[in-house]
N, CA, C and O atoms as CSV, one atom per row, in Angstrom:
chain,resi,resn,atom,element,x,y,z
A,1,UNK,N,N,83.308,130.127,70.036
A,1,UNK,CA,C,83.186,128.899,70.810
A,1,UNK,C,C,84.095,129.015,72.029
A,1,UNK,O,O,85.290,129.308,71.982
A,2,UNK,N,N,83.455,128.776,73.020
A,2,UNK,CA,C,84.304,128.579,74.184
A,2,UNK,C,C,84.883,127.278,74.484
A,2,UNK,O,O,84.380,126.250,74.030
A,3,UNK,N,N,86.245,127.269,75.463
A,3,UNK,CA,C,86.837,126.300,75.773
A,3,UNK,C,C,87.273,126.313,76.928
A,3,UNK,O,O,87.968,127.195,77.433
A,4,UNK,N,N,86.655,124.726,77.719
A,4,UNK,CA,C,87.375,124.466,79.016
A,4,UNK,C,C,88.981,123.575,78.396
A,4,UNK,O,O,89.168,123.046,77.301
A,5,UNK,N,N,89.780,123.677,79.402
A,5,UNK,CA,C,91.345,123.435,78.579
A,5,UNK,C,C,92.143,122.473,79.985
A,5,UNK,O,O,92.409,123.023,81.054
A,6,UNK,N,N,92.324,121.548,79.814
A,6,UNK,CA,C,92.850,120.564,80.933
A,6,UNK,C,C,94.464,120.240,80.251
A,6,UNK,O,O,94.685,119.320,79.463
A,7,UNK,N,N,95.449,121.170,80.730
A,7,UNK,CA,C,96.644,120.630,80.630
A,7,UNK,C,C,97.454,119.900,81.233
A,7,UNK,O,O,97.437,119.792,82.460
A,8,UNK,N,N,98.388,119.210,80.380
A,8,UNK,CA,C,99.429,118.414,81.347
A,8,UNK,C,C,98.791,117.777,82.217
A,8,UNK,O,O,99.109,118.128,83.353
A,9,UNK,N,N,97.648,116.598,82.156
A,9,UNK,CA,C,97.818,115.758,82.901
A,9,UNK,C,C,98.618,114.632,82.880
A,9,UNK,O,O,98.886,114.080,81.813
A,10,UNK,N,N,99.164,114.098,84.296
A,10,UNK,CA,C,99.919,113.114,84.049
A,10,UNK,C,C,99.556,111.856,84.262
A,10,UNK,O,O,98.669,111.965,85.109
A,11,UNK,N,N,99.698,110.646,84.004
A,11,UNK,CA,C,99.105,109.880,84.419
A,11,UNK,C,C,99.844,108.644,84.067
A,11,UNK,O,O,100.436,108.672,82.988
A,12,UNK,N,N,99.940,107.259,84.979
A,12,UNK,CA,C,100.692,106.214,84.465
A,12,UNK,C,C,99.644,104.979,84.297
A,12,UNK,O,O,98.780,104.515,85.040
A,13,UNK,N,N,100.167,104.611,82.813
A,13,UNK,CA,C,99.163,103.638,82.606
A,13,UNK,C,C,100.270,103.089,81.696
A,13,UNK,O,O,101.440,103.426,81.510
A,14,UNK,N,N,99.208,101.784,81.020
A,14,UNK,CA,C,100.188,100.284,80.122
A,14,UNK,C,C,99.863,100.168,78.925
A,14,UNK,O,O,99.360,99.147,78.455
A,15,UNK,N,N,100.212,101.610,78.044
A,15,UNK,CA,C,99.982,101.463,76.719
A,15,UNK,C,C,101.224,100.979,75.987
A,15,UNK,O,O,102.316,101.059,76.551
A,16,UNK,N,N,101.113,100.467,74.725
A,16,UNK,CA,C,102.115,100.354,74.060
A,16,UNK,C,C,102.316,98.737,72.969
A,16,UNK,O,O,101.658,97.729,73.227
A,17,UNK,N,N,103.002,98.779,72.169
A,17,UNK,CA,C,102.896,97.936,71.292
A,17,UNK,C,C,104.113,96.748,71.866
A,17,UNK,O,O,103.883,95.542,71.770
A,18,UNK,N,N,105.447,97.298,72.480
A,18,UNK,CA,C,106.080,96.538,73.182
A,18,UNK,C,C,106.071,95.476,74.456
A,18,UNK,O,O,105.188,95.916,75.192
A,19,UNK,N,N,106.471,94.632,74.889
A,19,UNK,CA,C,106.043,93.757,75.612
A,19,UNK,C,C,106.305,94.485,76.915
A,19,UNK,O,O,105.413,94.403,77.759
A,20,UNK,N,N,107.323,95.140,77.190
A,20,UNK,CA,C,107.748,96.186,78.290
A,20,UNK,C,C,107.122,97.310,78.992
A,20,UNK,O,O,107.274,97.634,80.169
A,21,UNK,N,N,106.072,98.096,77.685
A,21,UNK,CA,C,105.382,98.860,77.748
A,21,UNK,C,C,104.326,98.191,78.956
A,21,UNK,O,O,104.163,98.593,80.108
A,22,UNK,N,N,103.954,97.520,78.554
A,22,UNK,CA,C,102.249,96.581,78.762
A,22,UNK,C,C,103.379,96.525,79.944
A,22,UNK,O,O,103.552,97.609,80.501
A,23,UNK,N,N,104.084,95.561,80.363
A,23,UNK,CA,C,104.262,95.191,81.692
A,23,UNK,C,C,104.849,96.124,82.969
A,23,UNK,O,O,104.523,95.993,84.149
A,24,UNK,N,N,105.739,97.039,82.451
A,24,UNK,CA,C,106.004,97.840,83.457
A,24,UNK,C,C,105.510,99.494,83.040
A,24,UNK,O,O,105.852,100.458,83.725
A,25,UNK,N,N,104.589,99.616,81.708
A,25,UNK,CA,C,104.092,100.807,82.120
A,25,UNK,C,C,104.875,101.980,81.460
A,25,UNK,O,O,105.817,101.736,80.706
A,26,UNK,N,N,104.474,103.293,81.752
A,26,UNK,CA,C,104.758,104.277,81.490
A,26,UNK,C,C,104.113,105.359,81.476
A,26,UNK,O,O,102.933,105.168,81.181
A,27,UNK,N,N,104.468,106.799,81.737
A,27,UNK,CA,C,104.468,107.857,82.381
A,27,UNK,C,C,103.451,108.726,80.908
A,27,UNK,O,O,103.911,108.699,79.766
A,28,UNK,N,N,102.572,109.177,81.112
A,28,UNK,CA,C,102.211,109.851,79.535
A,28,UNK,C,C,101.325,111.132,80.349
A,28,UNK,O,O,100.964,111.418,81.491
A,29,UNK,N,N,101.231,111.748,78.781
A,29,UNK,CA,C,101.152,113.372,79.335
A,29,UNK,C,C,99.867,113.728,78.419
A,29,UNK,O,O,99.742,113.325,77.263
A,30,UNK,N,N,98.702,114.740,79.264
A,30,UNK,CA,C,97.519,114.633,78.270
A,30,UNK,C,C,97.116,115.751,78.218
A,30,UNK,O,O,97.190,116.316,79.310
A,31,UNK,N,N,96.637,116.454,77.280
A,31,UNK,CA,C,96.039,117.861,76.964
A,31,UNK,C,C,94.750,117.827,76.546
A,31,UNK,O,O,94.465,116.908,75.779
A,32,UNK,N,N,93.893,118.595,76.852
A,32,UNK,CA,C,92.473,118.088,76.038
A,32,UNK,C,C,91.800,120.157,76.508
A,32,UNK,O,O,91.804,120.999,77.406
A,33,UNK,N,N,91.295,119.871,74.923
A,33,UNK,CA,C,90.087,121.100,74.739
A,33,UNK,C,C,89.154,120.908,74.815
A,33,UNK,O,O,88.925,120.079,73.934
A,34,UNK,N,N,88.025,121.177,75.485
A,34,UNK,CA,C,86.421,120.735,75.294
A,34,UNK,C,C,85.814,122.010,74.950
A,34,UNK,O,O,85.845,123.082,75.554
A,35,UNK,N,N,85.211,121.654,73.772
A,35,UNK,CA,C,84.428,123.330,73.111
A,35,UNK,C,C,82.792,123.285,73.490
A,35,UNK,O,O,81.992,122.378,73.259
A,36,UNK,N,N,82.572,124.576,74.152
A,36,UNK,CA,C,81.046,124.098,74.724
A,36,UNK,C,C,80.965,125.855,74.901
A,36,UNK,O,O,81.857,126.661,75.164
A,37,UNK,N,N,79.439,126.056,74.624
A,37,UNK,CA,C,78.954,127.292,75.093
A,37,UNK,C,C,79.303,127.585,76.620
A,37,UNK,O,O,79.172,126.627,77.382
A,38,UNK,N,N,79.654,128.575,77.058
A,38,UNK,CA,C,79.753,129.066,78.670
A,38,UNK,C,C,79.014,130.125,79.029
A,38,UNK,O,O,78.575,130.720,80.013
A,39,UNK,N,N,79.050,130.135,77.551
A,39,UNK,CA,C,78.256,132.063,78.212
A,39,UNK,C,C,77.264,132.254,78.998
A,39,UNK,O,O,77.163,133.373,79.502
A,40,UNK,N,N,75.651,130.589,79.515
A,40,UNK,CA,C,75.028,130.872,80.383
A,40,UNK,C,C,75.560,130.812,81.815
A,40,UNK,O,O,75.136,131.562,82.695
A,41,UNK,N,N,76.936,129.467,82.101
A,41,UNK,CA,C,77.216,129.770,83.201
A,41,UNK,C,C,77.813,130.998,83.646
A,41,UNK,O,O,77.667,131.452,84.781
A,42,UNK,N,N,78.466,131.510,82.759
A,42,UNK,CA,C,79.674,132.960,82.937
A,42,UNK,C,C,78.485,134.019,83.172
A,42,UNK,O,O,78.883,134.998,83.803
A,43,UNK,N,N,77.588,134.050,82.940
A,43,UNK,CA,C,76.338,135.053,83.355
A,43,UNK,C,C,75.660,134.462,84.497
A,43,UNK,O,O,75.808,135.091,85.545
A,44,UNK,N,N,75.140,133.689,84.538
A,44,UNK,CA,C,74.436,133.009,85.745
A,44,UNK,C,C,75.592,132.233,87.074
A,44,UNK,O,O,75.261,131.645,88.104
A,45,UNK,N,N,76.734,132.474,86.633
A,45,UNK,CA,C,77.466,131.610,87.758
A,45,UNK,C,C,77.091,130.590,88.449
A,45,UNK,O,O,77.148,130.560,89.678
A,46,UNK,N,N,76.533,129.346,87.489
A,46,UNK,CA,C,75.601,128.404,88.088
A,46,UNK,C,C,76.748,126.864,87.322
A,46,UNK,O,O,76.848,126.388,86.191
A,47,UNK,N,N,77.267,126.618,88.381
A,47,UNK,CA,C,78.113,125.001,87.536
A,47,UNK,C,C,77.193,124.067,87.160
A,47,UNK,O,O,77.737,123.032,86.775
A,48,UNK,N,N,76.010,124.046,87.129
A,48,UNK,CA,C,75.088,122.972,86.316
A,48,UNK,C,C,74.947,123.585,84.660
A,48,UNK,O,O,74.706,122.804,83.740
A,49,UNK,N,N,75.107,124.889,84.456
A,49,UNK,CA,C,75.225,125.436,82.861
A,49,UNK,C,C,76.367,124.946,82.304
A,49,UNK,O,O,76.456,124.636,81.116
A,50,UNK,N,N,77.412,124.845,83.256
A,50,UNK,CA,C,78.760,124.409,82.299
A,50,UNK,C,C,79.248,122.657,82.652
A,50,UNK,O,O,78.655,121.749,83.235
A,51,UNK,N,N,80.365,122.726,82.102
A,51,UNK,CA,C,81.021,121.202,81.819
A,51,UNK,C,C,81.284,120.985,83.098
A,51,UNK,O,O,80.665,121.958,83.531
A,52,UNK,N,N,81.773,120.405,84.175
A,52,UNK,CA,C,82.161,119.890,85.234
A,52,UNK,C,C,83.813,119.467,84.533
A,52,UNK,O,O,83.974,118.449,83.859
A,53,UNK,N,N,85.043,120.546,84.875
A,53,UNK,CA,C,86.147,119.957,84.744
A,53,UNK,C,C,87.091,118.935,85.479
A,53,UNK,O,O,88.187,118.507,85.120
A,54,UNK,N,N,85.995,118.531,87.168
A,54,UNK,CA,C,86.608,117.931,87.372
A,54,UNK,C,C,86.108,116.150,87.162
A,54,UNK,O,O,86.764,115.111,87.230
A,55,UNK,N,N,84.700,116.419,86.896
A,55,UNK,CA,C,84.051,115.225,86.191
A,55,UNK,C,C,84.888,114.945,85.022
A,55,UNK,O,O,85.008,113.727,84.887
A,56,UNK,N,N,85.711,115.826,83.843
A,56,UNK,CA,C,85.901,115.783,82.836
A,56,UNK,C,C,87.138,114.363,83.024
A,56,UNK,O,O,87.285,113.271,82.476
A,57,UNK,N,N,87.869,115.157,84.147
A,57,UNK,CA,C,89.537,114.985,84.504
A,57,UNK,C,C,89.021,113.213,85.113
A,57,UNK,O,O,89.506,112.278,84.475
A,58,UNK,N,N,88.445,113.008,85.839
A,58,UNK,CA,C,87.997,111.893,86.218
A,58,UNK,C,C,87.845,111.165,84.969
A,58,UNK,O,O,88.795,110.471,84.605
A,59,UNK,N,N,87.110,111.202,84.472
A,59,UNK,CA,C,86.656,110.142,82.697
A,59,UNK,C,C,87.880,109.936,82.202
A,59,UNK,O,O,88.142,108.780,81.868
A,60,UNK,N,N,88.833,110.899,82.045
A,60,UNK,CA,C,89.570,111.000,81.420
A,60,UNK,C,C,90.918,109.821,81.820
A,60,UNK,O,O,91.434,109.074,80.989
A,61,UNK,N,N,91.276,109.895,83.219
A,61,UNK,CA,C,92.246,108.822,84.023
A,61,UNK,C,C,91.260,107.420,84.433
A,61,UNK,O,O,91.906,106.417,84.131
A,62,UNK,N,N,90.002,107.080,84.981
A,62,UNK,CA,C,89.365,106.054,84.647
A,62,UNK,C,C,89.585,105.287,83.235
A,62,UNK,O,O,90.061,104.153,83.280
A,63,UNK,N,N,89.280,105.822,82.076
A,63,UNK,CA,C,89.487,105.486,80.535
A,63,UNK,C,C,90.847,105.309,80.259
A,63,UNK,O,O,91.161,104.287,79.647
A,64,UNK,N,N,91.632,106.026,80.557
A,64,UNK,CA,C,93.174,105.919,80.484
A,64,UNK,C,C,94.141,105.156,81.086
A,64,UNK,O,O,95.291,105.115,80.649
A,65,UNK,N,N,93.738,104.487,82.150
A,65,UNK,CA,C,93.768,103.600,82.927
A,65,UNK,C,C,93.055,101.957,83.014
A,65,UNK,O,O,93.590,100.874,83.253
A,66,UNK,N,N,92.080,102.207,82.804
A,66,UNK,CA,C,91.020,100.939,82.591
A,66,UNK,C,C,91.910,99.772,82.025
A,66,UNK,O,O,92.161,98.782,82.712
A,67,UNK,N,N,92.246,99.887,81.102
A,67,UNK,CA,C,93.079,98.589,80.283
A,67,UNK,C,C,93.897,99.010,78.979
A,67,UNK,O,O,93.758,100.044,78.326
A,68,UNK,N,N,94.878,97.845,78.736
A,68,UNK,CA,C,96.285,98.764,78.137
A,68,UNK,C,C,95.313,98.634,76.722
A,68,UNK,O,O,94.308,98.067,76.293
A,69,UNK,N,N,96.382,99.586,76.340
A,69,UNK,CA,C,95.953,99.658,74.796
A,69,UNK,C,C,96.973,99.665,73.583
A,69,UNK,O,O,97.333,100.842,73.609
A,70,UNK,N,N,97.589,99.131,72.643
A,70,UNK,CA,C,98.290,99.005,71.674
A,70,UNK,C,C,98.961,100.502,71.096
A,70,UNK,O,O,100.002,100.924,70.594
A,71,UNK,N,N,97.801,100.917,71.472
A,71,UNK,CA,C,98.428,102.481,70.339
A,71,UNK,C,C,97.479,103.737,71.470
A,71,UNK,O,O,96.364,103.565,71.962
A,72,UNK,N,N,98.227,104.738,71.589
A,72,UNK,CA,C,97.619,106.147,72.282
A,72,UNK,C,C,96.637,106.766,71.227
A,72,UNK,O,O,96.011,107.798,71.467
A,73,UNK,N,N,96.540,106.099,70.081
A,73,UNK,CA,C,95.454,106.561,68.911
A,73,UNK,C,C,94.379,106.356,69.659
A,73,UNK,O,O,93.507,107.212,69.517
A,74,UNK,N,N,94.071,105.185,70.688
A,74,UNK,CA,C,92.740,103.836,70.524
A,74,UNK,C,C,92.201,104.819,71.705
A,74,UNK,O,O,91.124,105.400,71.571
A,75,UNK,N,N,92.979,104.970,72.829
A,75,UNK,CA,C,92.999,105.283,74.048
A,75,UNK,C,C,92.377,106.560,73.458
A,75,UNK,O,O,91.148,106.490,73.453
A,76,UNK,N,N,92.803,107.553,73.026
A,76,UNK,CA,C,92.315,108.901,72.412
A,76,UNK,C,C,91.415,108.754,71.925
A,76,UNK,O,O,90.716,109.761,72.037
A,77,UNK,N,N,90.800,107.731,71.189
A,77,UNK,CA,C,89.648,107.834,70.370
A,77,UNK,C,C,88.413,107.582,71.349
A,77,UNK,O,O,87.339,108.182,71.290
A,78,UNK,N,N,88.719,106.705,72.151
A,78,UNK,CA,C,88.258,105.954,73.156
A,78,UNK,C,C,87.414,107.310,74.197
A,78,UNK,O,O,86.244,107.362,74.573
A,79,UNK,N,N,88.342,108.099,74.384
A,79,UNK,CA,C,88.361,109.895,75.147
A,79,UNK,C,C,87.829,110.392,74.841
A,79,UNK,O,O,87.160,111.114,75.581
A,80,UNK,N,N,87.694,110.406,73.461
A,80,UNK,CA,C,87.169,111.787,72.725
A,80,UNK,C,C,85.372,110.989,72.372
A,80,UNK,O,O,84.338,111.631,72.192
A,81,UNK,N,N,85.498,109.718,72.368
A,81,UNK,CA,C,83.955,109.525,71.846
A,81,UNK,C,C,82.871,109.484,73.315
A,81,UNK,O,O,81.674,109.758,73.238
A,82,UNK,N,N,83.711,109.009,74.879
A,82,UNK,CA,C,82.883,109.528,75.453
A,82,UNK,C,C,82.710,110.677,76.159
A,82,UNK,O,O,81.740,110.983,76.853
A,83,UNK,N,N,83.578,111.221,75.973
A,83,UNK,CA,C,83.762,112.738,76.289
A,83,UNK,C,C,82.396,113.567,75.586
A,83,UNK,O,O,81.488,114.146,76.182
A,84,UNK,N,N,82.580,113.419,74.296
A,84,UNK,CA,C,81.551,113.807,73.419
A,84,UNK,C,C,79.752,113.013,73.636
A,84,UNK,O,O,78.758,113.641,73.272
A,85,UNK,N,N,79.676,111.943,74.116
A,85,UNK,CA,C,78.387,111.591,74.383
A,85,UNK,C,C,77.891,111.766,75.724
A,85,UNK,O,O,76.701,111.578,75.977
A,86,UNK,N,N,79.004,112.229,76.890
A,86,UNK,CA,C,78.670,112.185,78.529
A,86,UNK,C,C,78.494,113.582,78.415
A,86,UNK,O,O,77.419,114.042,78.802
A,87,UNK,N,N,79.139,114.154,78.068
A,87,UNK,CA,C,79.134,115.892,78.234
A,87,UNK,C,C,78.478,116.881,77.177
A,87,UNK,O,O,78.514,116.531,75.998
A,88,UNK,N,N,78.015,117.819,77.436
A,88,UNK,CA,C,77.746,118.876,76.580
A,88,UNK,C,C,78.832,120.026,76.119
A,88,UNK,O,O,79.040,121.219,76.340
A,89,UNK,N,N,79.492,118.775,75.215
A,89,UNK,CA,C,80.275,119.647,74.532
A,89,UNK,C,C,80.777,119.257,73.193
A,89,UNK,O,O,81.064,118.122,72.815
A,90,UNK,N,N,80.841,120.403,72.512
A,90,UNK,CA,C,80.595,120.010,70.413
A,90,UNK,C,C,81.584,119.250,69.849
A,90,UNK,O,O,81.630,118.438,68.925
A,91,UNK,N,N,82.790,119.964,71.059
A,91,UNK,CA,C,84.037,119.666,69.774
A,91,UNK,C,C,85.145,119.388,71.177
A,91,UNK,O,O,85.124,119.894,72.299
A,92,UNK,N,N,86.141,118.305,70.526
A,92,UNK,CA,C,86.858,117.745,71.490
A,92,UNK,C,C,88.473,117.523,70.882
A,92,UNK,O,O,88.718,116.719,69.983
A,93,UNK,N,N,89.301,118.206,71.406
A,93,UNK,CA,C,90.983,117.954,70.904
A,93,UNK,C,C,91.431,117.391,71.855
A,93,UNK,O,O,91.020,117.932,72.881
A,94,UNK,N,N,92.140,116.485,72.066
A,94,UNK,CA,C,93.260,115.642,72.675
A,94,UNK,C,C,94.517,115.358,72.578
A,94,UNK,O,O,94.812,114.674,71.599
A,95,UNK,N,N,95.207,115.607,73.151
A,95,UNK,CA,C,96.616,115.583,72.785
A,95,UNK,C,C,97.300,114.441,73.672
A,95,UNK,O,O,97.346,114.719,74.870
A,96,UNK,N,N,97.765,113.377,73.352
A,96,UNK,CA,C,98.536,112.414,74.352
A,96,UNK,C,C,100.108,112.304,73.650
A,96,UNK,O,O,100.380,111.979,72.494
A,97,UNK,N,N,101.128,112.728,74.863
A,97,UNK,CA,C,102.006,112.493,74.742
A,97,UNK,C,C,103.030,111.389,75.590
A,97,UNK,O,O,103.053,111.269,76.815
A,98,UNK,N,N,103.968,110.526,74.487
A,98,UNK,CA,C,104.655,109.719,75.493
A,98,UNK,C,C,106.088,109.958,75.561
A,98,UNK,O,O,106.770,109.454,74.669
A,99,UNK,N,N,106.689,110.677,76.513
A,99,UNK,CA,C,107.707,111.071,76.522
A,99,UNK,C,C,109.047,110.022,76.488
A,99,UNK,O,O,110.013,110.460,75.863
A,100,UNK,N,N,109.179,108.786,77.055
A,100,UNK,CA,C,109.767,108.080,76.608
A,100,UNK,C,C,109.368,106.883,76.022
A,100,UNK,O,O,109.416,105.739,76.474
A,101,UNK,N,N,108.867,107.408,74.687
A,101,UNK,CA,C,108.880,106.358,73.746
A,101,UNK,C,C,109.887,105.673,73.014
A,101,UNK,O,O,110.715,106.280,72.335
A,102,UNK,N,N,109.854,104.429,73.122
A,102,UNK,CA,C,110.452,103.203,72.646
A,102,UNK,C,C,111.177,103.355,71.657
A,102,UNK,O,O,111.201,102.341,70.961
A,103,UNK,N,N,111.912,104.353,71.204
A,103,UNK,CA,C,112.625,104.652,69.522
A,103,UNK,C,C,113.626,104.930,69.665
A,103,UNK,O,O,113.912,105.754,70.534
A,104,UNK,N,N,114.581,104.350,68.862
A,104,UNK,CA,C,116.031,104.990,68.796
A,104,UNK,C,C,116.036,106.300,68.559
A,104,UNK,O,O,116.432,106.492,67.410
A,105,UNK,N,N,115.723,107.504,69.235
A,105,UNK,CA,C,115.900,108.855,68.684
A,105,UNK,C,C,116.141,109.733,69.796
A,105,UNK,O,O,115.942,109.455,70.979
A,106,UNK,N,N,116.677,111.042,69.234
A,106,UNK,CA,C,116.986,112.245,70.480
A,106,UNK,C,C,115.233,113.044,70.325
A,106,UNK,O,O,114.694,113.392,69.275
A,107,UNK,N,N,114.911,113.105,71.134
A,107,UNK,CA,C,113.791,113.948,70.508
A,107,UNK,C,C,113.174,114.087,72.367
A,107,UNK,O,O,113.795,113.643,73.333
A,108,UNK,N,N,112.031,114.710,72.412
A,108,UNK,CA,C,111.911,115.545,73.813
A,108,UNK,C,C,110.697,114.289,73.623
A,108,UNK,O,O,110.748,113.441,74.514
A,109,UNK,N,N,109.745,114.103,72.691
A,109,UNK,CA,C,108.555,113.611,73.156
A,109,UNK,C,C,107.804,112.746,71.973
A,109,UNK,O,O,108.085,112.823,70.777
A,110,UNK,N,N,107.125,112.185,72.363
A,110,UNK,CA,C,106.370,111.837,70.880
A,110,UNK,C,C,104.922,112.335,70.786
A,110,UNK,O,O,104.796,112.178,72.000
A,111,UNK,N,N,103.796,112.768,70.442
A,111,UNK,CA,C,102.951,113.409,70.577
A,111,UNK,C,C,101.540,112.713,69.203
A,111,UNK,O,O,101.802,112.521,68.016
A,112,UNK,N,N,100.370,112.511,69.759
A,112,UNK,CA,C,98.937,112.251,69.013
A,112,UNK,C,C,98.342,113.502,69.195
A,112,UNK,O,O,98.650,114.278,70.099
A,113,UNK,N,N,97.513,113.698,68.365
A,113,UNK,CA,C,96.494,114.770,68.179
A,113,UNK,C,C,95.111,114.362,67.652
A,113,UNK,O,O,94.828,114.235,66.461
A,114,UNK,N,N,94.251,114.167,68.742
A,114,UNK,CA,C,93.176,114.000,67.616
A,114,UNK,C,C,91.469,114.669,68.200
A,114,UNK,O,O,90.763,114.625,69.208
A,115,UNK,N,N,91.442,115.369,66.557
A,115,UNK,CA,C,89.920,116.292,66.778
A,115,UNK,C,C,88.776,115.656,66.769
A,115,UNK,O,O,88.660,115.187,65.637
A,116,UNK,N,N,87.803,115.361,67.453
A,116,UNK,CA,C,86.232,115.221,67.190
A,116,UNK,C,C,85.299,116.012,67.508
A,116,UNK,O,O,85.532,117.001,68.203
A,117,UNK,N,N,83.829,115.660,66.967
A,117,UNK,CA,C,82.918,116.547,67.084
A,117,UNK,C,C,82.248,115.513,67.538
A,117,UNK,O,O,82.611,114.340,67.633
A,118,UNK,N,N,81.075,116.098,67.862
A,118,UNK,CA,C,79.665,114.798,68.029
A,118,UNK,C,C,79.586,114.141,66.663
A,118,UNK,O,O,79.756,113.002,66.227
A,119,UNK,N,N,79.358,114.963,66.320
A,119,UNK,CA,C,79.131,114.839,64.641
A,119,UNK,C,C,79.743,113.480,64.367
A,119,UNK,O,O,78.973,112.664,63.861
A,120,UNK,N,N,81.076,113.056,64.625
A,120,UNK,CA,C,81.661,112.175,64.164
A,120,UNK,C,C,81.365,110.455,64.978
A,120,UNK,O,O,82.082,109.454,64.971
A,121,UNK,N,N,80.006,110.706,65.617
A,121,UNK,CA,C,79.767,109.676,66.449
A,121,UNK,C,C,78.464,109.303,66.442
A,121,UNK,O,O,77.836,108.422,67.029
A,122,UNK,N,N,78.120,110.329,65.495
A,122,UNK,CA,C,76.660,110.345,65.534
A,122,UNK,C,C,76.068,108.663,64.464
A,122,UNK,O,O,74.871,108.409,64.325
């Protein structure tokens, strides 16, 4: 299976369960795999065979942006289900991280992970 791979995007939006979050926001960090055959564009060198990564990257900050959300679960799930019905592609990982999250702790980041397929939307 092939993979287009969009790291480290950054992006500021108003997620969060705190009242602070929602109002002034915060800085979050996004990774995403999209698993999709390439092998006709990589032979034909034709960008209508493959995914459009910058269509991808667009969906991705529109949706992430659009309106706050309680938890980076919702927002992710939210990613991954139209990611999976706009595009031709099987399988979808997401990674959202919020680097300063709201917790008493030393720690570099806080980090979601979550896998879908079509399958799981069907």
């Amino acid at each position: 299976m092939d993979v287009i791979r969009l790291k480290n995007i950054l992006i500021y939006a108003r997620h969060g369960v705190h009242l602070g979050e929602n109002e002034l926001g915060g800085q979050f960090e996004i990774d995403l795999d999209c698993f999709a055959n390439l092998k006709n564009a990589g032979k034909d060198d034709d960008l209508n065979q493959t995914v459009d990564y910058g269509a991808i990257y667009q969906l991705v900050v529109d949706l992430f942006t659009q309106k706050p959300y309680k938890l980076i679960e919702s927002v992710g799930e939210a990613i991954c289900q139209s990611l999976l019905h706009k595009f031709p592609i099987e399988k979808v990982i997401i990674r959202i991280r919020k680097p300063h999250a709201p917790i008493d702790a030393i720690l570099d980041t806080v980090e979601i992970e979550l896998s879908r397929t079509a399958e799981d939307y069907a």
